[in-house]
C-alpha positions as CSV (number, residue, x, y, z in Angstrom):
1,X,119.0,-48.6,-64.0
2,X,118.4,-51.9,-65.9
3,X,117.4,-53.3,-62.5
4,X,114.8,-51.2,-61.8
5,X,113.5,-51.2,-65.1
6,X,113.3,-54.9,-64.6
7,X,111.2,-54.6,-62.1
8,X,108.9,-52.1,-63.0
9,X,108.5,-53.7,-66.6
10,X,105.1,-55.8,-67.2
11,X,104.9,-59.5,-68.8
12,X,102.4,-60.6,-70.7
13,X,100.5,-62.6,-67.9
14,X,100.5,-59.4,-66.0
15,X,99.3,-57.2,-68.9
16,X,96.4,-59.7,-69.9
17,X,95.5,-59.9,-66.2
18,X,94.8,-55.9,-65.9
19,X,93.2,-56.2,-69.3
20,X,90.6,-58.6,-67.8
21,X,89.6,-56.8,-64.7
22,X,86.4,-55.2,-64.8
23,X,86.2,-51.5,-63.9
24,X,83.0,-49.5,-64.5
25,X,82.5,-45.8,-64.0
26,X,82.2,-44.6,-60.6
27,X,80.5,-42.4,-59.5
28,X,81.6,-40.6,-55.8
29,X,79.6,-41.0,-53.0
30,X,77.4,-43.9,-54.4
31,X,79.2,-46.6,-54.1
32,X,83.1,-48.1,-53.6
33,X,85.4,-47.3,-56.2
34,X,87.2,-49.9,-57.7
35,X,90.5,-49.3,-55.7
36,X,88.7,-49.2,-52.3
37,X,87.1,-52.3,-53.0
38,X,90.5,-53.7,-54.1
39,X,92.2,-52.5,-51.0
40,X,89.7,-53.4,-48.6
41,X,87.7,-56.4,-50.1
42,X,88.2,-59.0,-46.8
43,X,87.8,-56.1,-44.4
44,X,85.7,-57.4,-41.3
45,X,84.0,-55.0,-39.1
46,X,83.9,-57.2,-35.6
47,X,82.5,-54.0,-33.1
48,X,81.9,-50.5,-33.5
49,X,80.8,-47.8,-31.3
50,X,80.3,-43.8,-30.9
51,X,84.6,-43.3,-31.5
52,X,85.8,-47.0,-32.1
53,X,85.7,-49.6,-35.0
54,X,87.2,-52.7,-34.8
55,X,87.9,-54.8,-37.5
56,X,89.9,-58.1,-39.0
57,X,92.0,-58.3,-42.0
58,X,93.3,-61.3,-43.5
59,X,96.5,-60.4,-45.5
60,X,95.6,-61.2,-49.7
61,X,98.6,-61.7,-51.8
62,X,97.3,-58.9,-53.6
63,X,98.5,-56.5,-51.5
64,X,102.1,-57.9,-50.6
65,X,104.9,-56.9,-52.5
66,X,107.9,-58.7,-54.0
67,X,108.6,-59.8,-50.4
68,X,105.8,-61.8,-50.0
69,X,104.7,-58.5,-47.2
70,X,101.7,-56.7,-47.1
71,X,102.6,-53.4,-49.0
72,X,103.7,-50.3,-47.1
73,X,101.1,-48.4,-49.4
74,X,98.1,-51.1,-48.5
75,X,99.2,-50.1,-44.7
76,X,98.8,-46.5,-45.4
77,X,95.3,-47.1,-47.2
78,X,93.8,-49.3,-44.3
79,X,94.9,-46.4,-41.9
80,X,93.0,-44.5,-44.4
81,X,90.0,-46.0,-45.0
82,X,89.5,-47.5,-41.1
83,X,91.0,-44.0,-39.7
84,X,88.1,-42.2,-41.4
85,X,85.0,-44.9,-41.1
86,X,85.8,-43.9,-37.1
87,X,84.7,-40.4,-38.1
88,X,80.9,-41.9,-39.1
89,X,80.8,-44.1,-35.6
90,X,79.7,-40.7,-34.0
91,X,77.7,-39.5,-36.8
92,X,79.6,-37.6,-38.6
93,X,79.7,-36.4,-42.3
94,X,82.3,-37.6,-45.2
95,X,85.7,-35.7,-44.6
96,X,88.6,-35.6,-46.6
97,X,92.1,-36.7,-45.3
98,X,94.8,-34.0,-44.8
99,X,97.2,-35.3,-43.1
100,X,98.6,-38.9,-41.9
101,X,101.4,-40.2,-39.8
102,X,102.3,-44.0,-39.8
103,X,105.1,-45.8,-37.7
104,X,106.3,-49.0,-39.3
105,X,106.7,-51.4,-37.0
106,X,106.5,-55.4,-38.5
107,X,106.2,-56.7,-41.4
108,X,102.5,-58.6,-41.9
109,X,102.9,-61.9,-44.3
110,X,100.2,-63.2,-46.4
111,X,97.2,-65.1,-44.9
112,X,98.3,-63.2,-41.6
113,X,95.1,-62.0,-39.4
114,X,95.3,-58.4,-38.5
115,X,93.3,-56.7,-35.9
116,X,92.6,-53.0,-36.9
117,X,91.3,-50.5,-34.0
118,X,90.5,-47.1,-34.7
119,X,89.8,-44.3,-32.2
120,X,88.9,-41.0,-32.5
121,X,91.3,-38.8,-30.7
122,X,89.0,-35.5,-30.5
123,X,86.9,-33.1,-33.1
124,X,87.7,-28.9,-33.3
125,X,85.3,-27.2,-35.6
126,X,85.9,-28.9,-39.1
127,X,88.5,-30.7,-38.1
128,X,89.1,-34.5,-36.5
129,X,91.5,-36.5,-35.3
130,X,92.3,-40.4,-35.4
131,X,94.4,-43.2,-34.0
132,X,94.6,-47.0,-35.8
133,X,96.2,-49.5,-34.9
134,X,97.1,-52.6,-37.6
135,X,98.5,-55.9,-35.0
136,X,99.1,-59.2,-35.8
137,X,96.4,-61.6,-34.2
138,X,98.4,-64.5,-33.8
139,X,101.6,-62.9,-32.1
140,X,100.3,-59.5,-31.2
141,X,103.3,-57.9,-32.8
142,X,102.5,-54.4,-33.9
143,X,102.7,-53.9,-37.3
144,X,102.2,-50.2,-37.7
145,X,100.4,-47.6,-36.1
146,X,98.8,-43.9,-37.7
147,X,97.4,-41.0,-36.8
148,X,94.8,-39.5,-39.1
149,X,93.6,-36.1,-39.6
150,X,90.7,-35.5,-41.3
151,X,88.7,-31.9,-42.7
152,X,85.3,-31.3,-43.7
153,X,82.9,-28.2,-44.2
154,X,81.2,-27.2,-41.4
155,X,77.7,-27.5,-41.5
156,X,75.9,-23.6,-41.6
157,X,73.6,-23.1,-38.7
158,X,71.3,-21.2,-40.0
């Protein structure tokens, strides 16, 4: 118990540093909030097309966690975030997540470059599917792979 009270305890440094960090109000669908833009600050977008994004991430130490690896959570967001970006390459409108699936393969180490596909796997009414792919540039180890699901009103036709 003392352990892991240890480690979930906050120093001073730590406290003053989240004291410091400017968030404003956000409002949704103007703009990033402030945990997408910390999750995904360093994101590059190298090609898109109708059903594929491809992008580059550097690792940030931000994101790693007492192991010096990127974070099993920052994995899951960047399956997130690219899985559904995918979903606008053909045009379509904002959807929410419902369901995701990640494998774990690698570990990715700070100042690592990751290559990040994403592909949509197919659309039935409302609903859509995606693939992503997180690999480590240098060695081409896998570091995790996801499949997303995503939901969104149907637009009426009338």
């Amino acid at each position: 118990m003392e352990k892991a009270r240890a480690i979930l305890s906050v120093g001073e440094e730590e406290s003053e540093r989240v004291a410091g960090l400017d968030v404003r109000p956000h409002r949704a669908g103007h703009a990033a909030s402030f945990y997408e833009g910390f999750a995904t600050r360093g994101l590059r977008v190298d090609g898109i097309r109708p059903g594929f994004v491809s992008c580059t991430f550097k690792v940030p130490p931000r994101l790693t966690d007492a192991g010096g690896n990127l974070s099993p959570g920052a994995i899951a967001n960047l399956v997130d975030e690219v899985g559904a970006a995918v979903i606008h390459s053909e045009g379509h409108h904002m959807k929410a997540s419902v369901d995701m699936s990640i494998s774990y393969m690698s570990a990715a180490k700070v100042d690592d470059e990751l290559e990040i596909i994403s592909k949509v796997l197919g659309h039935k009414g409302g609903y859509s599917g995606t693939y992503v792919l997180l690999k480590n540039k240098a060695t081409g180890e896998v570091v995790a792979e996801g499949r997303h699901s995503l939901f969104g009103k149907l637009r009426s036709k009338i």
